[in-house]
MARVEXZA-54052 format. One record per residue: residue number from 0; x, y, z of N, C-alpha, C, O in turn. Coordinates in steps of 0.1 Angstrom, whole numbers, plus 5000, padded with zeros to 4 digits. Layout:
BEGIN
k/n.x/n.y/n.z/ca.x/ca.y/ca.z/c.x/c.y/c.z/o.x/o.y/o.z
NUM/X/Y/Z/X/Y/Z/X/Y/Z/X/Y/Z
...
***
This chain:
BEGIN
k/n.x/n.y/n.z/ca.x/ca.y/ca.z/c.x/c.y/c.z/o.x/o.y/o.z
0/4881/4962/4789/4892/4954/4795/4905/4962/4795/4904/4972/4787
1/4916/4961/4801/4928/4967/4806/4933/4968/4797/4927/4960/4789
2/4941/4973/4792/4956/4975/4779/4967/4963/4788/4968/4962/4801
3/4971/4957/4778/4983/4944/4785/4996/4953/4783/4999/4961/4774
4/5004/4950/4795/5021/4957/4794/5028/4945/4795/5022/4934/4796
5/5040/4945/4795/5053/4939/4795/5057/4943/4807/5058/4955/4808
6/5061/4934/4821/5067/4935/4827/5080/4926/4833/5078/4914/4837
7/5093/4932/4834/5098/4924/4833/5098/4909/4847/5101/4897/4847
8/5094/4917/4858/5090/4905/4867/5077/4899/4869/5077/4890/4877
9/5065/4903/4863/5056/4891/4862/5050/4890/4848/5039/4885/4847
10/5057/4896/4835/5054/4891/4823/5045/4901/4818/5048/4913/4821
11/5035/4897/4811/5020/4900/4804/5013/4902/4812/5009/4891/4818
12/5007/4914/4818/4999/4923/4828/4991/4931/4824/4993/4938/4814
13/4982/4930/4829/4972/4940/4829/4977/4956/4830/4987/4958/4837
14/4973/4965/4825/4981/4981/4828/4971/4984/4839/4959/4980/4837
15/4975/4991/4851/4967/4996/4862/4975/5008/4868/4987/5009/4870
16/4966/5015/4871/4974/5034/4878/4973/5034/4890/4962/5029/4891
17/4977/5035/4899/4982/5039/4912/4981/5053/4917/4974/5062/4913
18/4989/5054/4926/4989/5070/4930/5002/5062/4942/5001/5053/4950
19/5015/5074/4936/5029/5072/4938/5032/5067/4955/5042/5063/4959
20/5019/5069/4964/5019/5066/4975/5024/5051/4981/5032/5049/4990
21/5016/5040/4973/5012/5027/4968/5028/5020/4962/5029/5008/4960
22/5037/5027/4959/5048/5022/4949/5060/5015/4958/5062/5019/4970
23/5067/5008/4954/5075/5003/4961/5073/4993/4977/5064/4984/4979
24/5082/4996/4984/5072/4982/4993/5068/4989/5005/5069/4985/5017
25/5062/5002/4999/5052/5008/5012/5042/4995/5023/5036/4984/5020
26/5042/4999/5030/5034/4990/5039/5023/4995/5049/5028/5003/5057
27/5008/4994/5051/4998/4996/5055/4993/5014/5056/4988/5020/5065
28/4995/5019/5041/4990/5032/5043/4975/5030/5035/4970/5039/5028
29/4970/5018/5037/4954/5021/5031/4953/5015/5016/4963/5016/5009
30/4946/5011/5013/4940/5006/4997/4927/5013/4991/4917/5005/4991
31/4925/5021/4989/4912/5027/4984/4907/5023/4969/4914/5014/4966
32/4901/5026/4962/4898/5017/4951/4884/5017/4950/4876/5015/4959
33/4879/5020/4939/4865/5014/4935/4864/5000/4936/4874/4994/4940
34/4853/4992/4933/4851/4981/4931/4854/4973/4920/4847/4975/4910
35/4864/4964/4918/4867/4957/4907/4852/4948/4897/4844/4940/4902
36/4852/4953/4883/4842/4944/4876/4850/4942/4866/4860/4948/4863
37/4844/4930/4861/4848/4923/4848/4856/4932/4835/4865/4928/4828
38/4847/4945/4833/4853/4950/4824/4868/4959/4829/4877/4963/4820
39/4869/4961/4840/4882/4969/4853/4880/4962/4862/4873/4964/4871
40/4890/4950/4859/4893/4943/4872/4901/4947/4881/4903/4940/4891
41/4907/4961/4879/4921/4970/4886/4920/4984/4884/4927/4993/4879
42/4907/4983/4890/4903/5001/4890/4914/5010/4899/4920/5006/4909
43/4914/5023/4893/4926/5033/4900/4929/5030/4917/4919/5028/4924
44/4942/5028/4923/4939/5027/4935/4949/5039/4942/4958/5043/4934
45/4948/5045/4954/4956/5058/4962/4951/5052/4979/4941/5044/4982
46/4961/5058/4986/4963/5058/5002/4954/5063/5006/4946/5070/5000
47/4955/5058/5020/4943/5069/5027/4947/5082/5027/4937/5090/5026
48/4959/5087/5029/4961/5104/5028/4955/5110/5011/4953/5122/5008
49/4955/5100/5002/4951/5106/4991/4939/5105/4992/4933/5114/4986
50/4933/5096/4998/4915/5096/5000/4909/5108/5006/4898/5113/5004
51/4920/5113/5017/4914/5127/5020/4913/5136/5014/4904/5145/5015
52/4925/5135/5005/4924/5150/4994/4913/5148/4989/4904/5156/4992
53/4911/5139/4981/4901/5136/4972/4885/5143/4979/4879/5151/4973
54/4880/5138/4992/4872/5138/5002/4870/5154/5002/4859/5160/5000
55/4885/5163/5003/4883/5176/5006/4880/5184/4992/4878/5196/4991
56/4881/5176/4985/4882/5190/4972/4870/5178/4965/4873/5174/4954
57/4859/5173/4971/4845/5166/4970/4848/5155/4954/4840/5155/4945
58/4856/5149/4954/4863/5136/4948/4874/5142/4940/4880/5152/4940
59/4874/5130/4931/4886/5134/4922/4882/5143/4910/4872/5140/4904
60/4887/5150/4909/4888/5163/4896/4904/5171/4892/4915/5166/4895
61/4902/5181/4885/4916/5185/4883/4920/5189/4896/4932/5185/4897
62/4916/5196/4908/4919/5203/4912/4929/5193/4921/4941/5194/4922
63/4919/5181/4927/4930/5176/4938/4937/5161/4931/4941/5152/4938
64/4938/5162/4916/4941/5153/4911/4958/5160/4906/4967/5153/4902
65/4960/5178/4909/4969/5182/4909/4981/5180/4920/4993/5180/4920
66/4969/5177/4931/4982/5173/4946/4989/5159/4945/5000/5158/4952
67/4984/5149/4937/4988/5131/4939/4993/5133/4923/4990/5140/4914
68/5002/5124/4923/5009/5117/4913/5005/5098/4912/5005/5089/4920
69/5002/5098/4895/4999/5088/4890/5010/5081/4886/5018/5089/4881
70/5014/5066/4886/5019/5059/4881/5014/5046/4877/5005/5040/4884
71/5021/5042/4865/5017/5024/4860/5022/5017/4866/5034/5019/4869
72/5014/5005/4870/5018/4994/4875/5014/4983/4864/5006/4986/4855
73/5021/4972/4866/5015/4959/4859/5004/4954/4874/5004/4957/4886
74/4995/4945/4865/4989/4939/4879/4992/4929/4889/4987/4925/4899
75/5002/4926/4882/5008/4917/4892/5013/4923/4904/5008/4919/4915
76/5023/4933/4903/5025/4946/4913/5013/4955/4918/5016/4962/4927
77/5001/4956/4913/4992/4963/4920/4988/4952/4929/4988/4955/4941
78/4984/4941/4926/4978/4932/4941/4991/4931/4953/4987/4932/4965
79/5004/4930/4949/5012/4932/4959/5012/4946/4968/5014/4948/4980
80/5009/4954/4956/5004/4967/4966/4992/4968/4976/4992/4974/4987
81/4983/4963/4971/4969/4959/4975/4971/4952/4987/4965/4954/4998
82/4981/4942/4985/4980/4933/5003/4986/4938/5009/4981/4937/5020
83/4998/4947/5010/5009/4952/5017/5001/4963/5027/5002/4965/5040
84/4995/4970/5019/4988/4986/5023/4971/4983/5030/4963/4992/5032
85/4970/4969/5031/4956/4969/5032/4955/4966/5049/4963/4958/5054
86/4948/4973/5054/4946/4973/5065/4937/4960/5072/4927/4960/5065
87/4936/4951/5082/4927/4941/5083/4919/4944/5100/4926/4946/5109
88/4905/4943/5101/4900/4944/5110/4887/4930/5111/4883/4926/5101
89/4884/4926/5120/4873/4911/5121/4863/4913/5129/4865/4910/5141
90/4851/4918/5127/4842/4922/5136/4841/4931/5143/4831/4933/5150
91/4853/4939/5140/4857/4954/5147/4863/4953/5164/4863/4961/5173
92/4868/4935/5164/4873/4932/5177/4887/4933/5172/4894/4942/5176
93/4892/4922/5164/4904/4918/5162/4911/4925/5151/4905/4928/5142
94/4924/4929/5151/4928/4936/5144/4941/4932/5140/4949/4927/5148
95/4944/4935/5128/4959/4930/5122/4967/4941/5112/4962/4950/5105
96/4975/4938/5112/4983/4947/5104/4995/4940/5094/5000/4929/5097
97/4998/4945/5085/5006/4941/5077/5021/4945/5076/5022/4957/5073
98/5032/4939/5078/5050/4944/5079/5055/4938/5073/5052/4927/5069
99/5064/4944/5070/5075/4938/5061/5092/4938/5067/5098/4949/5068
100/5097/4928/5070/5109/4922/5076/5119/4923/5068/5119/4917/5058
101/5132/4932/5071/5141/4931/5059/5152/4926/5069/5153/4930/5080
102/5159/4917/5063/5170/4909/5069/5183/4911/5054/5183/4907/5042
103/5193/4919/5062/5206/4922/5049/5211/4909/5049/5214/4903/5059
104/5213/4905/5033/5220/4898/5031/5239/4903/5032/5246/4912/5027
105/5242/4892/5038/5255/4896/5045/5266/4891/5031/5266/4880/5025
106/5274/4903/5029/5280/4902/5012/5274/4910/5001/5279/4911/4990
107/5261/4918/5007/5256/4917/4991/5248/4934/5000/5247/4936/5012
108/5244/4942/4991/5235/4954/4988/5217/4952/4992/5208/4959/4997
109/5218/4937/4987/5207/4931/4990/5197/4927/5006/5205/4923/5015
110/5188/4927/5009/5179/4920/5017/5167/4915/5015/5157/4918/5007
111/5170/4904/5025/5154/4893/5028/5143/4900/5028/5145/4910/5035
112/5132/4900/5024/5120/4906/5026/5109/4897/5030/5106/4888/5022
113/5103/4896/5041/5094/4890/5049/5086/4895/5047/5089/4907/5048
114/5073/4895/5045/5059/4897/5043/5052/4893/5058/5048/4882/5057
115/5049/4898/5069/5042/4893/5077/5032/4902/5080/5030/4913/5075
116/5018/4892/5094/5009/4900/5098/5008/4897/5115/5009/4887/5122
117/5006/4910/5117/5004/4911/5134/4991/4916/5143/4985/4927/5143
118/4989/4906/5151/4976/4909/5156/4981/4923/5164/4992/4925/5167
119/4968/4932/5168/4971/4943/5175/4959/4943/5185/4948/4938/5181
120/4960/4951/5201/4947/4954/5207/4944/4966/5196/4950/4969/5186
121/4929/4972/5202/4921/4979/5192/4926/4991/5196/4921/4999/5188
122/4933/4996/5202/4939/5011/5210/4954/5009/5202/4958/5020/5198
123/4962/4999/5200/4976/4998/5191/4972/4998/5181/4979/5004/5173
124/4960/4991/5174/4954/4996/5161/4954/5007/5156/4959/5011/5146
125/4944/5017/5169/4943/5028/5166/4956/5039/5161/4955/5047/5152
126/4968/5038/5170/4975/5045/5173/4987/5040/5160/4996/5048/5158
127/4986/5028/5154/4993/5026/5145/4991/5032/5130/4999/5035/5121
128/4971/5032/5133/4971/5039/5118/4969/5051/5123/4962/5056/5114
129/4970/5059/5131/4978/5076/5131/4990/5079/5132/4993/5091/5132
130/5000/5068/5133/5010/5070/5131/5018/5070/5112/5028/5077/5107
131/5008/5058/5106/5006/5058/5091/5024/5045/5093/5028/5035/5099
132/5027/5055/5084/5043/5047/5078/5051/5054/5087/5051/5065/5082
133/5060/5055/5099/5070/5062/5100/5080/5059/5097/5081/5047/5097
134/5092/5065/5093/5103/5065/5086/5110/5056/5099/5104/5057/5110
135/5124/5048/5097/5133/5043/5102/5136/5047/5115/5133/5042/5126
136/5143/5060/5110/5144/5072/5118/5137/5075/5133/5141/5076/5145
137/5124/5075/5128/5112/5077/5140/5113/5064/5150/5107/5064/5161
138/5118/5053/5146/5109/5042/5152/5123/5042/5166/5134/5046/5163
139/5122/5038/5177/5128/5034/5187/5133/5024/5183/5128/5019/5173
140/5146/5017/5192/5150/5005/5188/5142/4990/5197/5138/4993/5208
141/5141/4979/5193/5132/4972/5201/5140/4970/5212/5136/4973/5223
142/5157/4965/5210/5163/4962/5219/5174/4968/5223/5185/4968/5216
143/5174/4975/5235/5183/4990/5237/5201/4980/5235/5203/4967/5235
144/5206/4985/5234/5220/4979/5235/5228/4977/5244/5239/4972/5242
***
């Protein structure tokens, strides 16, 4: 069973490792993961770009365990990682994706964080997950000014 940590936002957690890709409020770069059992209910999880390393240098070992960086999570934060980054497909017709809405709070440093999901055709699917995460920067504005 897991080693328990101290976290200060969801308490007494499970300890679980990541791969630094997964941290913070990344959104739909993939969930990879073995299969959770009873005795690792929160086996190691990394992105799909870290799935390829792994893939290219024939799994994980020192060599491509030198390219990715690990961090602890409590488990309460790895399932939030886990839904955020997880990609959803239904039959291989319908397809959804996972975003996150930030709305500034007006006064404050702070913003709203929205959790939503969007259906996509299978060709916006496509082109969403080769696009991965793009920065701010990259994205066009929806509504020209």
């Amino acid at each position: 069973m897991a080693n328990k940590i101290q976290c200060a936002a969801h308490g007494e957690s499970h300890e679980t490792f990541v791969y630094t890709h997964l941290l913070g409020e990344t959104v739909g770069l993939g969930f990879n993961r073995s299969e959770p059992t009873a005795e690792n209910p929160f086996p190691d999880a990394w992105c799909d770009d870290c799935e390829l390393i792994s893939a290219a240098h024939g799994g994980w070992n020192e060599q491509s365990e030198n390219l990715a960086k690990i961090s602890m999570l409590c488990s309460g934060s790895y399932e939030r990682a886990r839904i955020r980054n997880t990609r959803t497909s239904v039959n291989d017709e319908d397809f959804f994706v996972r975003g996150l809405i930030q709305l500034p709070i007006i006064g404050t440093a702070k913003s709203f964080c929205w959790g939503v999901r969007g259906s996509l055709s299978r060709d916006n699917f496509d082109s969403r997950i080769a696009l991965r995460t793009p920065s701010v920067s990259d994205c066009q504005p929806c509504f020209p000014g």
